[in-house]
N, C-alpha and C positions, 0 to 999 in steps of 0.2 A: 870839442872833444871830451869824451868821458873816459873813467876808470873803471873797467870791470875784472871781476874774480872770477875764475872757468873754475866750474863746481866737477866736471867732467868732461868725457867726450864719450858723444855718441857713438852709434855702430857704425858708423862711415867717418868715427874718426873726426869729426868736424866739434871745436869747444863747445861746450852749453853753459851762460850765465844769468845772470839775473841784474836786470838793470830796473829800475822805477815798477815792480813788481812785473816786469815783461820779458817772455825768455828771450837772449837774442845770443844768435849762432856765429862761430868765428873761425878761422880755417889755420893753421901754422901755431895753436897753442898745444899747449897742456894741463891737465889738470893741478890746483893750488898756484897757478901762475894770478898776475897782475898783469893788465897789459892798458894800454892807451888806445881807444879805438873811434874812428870816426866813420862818417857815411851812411848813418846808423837806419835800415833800412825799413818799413813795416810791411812784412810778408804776411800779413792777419792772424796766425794764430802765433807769432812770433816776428821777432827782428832778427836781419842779417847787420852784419857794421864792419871795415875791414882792422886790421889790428895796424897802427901807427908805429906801435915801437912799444918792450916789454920791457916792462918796470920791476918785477919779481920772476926770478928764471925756476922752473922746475930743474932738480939735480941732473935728470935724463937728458934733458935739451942738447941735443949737440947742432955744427952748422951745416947746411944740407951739403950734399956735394954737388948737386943739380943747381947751373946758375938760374933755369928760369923756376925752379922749385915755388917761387912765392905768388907765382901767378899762370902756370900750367895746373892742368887737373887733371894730370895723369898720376901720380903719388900723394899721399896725404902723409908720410910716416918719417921724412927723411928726416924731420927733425929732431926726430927721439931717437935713442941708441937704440941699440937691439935686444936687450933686455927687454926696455918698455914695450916695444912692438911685440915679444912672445905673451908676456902677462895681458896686453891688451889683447890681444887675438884668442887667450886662454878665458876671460873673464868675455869677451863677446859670445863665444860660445856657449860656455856652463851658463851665462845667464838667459841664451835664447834656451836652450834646457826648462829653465825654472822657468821662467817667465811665461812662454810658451807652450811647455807641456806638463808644467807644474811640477817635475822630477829635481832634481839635486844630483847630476851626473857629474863626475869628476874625470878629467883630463889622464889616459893613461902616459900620453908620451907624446910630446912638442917634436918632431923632424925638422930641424934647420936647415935650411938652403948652403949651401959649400960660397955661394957665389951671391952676397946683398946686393951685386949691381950686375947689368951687363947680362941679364940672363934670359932673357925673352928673344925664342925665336921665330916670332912675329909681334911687327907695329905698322901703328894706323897713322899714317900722317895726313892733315887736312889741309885744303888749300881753300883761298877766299881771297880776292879781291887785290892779286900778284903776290899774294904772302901766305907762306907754306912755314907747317910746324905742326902744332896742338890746339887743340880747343881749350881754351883759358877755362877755369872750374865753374862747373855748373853755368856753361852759355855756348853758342856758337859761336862768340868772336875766337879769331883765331890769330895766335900769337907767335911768332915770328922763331922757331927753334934748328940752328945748325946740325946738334945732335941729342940724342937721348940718354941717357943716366942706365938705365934700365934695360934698353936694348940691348942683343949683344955687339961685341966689335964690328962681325961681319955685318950687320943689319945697317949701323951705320955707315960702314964707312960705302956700304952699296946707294944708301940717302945720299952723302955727299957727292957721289957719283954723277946721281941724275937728278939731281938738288936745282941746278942751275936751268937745268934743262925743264922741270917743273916750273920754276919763276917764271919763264919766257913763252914757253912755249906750249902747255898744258892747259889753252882755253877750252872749258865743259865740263873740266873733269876738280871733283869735286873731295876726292879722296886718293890716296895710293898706300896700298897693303901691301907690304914688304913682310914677306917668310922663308926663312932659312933653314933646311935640311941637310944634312950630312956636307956644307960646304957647295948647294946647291940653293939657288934662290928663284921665288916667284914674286914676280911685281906685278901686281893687278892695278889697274886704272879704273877708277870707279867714277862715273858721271853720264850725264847726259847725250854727250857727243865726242865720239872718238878723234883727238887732232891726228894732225900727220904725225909719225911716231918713226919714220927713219933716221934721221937726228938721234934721237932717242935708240937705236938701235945702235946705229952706229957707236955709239958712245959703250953701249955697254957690250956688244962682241969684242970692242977691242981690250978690252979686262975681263968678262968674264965669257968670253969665247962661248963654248958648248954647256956653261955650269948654272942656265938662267930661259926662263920662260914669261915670256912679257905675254900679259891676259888684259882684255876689257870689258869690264862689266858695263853695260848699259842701264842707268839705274838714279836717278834724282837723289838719292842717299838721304832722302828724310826721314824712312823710317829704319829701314833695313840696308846695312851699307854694301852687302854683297845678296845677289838673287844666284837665278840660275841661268838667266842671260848673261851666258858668258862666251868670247870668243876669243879664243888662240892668237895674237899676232904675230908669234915669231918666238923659236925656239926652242927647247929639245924635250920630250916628255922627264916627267921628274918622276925617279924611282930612288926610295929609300930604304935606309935598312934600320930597319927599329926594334934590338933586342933580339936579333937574328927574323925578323918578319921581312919578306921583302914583299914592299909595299909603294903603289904609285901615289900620288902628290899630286892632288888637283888646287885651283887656288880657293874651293869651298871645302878642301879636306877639313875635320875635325881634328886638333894633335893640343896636346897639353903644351902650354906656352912657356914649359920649361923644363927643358931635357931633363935635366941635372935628379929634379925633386918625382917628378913623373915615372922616370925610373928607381927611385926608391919607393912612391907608392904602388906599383906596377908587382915590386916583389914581394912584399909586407903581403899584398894579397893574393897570388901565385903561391907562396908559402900555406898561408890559410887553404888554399882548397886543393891542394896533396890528394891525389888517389881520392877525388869525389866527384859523385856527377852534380853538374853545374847548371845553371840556368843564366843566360843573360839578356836581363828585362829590355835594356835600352841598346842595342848593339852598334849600332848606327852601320859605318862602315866595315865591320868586324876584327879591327885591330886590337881590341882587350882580348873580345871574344876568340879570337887568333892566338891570343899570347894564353890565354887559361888554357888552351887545348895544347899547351908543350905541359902542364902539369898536372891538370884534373886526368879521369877517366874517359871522361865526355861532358864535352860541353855544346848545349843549346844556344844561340843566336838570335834573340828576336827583335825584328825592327818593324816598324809600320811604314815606312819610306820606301819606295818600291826601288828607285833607284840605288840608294842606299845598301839593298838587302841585295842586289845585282853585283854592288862591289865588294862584300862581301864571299860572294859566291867564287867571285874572283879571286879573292885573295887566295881563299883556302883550296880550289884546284892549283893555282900559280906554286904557292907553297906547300902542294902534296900533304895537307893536313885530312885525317881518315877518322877521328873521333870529333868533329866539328859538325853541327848540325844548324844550320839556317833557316831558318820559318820568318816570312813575310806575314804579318798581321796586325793585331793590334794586342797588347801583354795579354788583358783582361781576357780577352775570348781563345787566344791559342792555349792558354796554361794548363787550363783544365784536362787538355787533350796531353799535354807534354807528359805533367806528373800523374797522369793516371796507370794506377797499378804499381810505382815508384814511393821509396822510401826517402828518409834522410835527403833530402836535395838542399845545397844551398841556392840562395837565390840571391846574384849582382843586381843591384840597384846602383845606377850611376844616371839621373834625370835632369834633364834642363834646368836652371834656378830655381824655377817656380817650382819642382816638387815631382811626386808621384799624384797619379789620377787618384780620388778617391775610394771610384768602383774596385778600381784595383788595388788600394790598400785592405777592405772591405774583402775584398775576395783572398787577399795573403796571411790576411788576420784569422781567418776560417779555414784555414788548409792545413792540416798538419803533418803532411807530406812534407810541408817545406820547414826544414826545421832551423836552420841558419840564413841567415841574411847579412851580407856586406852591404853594407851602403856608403856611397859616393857622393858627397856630398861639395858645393862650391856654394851652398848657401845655409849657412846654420838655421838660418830662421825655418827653410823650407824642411830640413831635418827634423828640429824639433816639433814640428807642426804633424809633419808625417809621424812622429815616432809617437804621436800621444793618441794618434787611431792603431799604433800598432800594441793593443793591449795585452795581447796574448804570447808578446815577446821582452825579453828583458835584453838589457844593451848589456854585455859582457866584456868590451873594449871601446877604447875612443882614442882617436890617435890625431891630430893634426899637422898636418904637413903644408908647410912654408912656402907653397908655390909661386907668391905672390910677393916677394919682401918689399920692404917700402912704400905699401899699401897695406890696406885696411883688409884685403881681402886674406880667406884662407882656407884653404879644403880640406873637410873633415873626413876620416872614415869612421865607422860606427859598425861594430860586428852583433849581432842580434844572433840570442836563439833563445827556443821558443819554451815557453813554460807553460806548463798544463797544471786545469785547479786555481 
């Protein structure tokens, strides 16, 4: 066993030290801690090593309240108070900024979560070889968990439910996605081969009656844990109400995985585009795009997903929305046609992790039609990366909201307008 000193932690949160001139990575410290660490691994451009037991404590350190917290890889943060988690989540950010787009942006306003535990409404539990839980960190083995820290109440105690029923009787299936809406739950079965599932029904009409849709996806789960092979077994269509949007619930719907903070970012930018016409780059199923049309003048919808842009169309007859516009295409090529002849627009950017397309940063950075821009962001890096092609704009606000507590993760907004000269 050796002694090493965590000089930091990286952007997932994970120790960084320096052992016999070799960096080697550790999981459950903090930075100016000592710890005792064996297993010491050589991953080639560095070593992993597990920590034994800590010899010098950082003041933040507190105990997780997650008993498998030291060996699930669902959380990385429970062990620091919540202080440490904002200033880390504040310093991950402004340095993908620097770092990545060469700027010195500062933090207007940290949004806290009401709720550090219990607030996720949807989780992924795995199953392997009769034992059902999580994926131990960074591997496939899967470790054996009752319930989640993070999940909310109902999430689990619908796991406990069909917990047993998993261990025994869920040969194939490789996954089960449990999400919860307005007191309405969807349990998707992810695997190869669908078993008998009346047992399994049985069990849960008698608690949760008419408030529950059991789905199977057919699908090896190695890369993508849910497709579009998906089939209905049993149970009542799910329709939800989200900020007055009445909206159906498939088990591929898109929905921020935490009520609470989703709706404070939701209004921070409803506020922002007041009496303006709108553009929304990434729409998907048209639930923002839906909610900006209770406050702009009008707002555009654009999705490249055909089906996607189908449920959209849905939504906004369903809910008699009359300033909502939906365009099926691809951003780059529909825009041109949108903002032409059009002033002042702002434009939503809310994009998968990895970013906005280049063409289409390329094309937003030349327009000056488009004079404001919100961006959504769930990956700083991707932000900063996008925001240093967007030169013809300056960030005017930066806001990050807590969606995520007890991880590493955090979502940023970014209000852009545009400077000329």
């Amino acid at each position: 066993m050796e002694e090493l000193e965590i000089i930091k932690l990286d952007t997932d949160a994970v120790g960084v030290g320096k052992l016999n001139s070799r960096t080697v990575l550790v999981d459950g410290v903090l930075p100016e801690e000592v710890v005792k660490i064996d297993h010491i691994s050589n991953k080639g451009k560095y070593d992993t090593a597990n920590v034994v037991n800590v010899l010098k404590s950082n003041p933040c350190r507190v105990i997780p309240k997650c008993p498998y917290y030291a060996t699930c890889g669902g959380c990385t943060l429970q062990h620091a108070n919540t202080e440490f988690e904002k200033e880390f989540k504040i310093k991950k950010v402004t340095e993908a900024f620097k770092y990545i787009a060469g700027k010195d942006i500062e933090v207007d306003e940290y949004i806290e979560c009401n709720d550090m535990y219990n607030y996720r409404n949807k989780s992924v539990f795995a199953l392997k070889d009769g034992v059902v839980g999580m994926y131990s960190a960074r591997s496939h083995d899967v470790i054996d968990v009752v319930e989640c820290a993070i999940a909310s109440d109902g999430i689990n105690q619908f796991y406990i439910t069909i917990r047993p029923w998993l261990q025994n009787y869920a040969k194939g299936i490789n996954h089960v996605v449990i999400r919860e809406i307005n007191g309405q739950y969807i349990c998707l079965l992810v695997g190869l081969n669908c078993p008998d599932v009346n047992e399994l029904i049985n069990l849960l009409d008698a608690k949760y009656s008419n408030r529950y849709q059991l789905v199977f996806n057919k699908n090896d789960a190695k890369k993508d844990i849910i497709t579009d092979n998906i089939k209905i077994l049993h149970g009542h269509n799910i329709m939800a109400q989200i900020w007055g949007i009445t909206m159906p619930i498939s088990a591929n719907s898109f929905l921020q995985v935490n009520d609470d903070m989703s709706e404070k970012l939701y209004k921070d930018v409803l506020h922002i585009v007041q009496s303006k016409e709108v553009i929304n780059a990434y729409s998907g199923a048209g639930l923002l795009t839906s909610l900006l049309a209770k406050s702009c003048n009008k707002v555009y919808g654009v999705e490249i997903v055909l089906n996607a842009h189908k449920n959209a169309e849905e939504l906004k007859k369903s809910n008699n929305i009359h300033n909502m516009v939906n365009i099926c295409g691809d951003a780059r090529k529909v825009l041109p046609d949108i903002i032409k002849g059009k002033k002042n627009i702002t434009l939503i950017i809310d994009p998968p992790r990895k970013g906005v397309d280049n063409k289409l940063l390329e094309y937003i950075n030349n327009s000056s039609n488009i004079t404001e821009i919100i961006y959504i962001a769930c990956s700083p890096n991707s932000l900063a990366k996008n925001y240093a092609r967007l030169t013809n704009y300056d960030i005017s606000s930066l806001k990050l909201y807590n969606l995520f507590p007890r991880t590493h993760h955090v979502e940023t907004v970014a209000v852009l307008h545009r400077v000329e000269g």
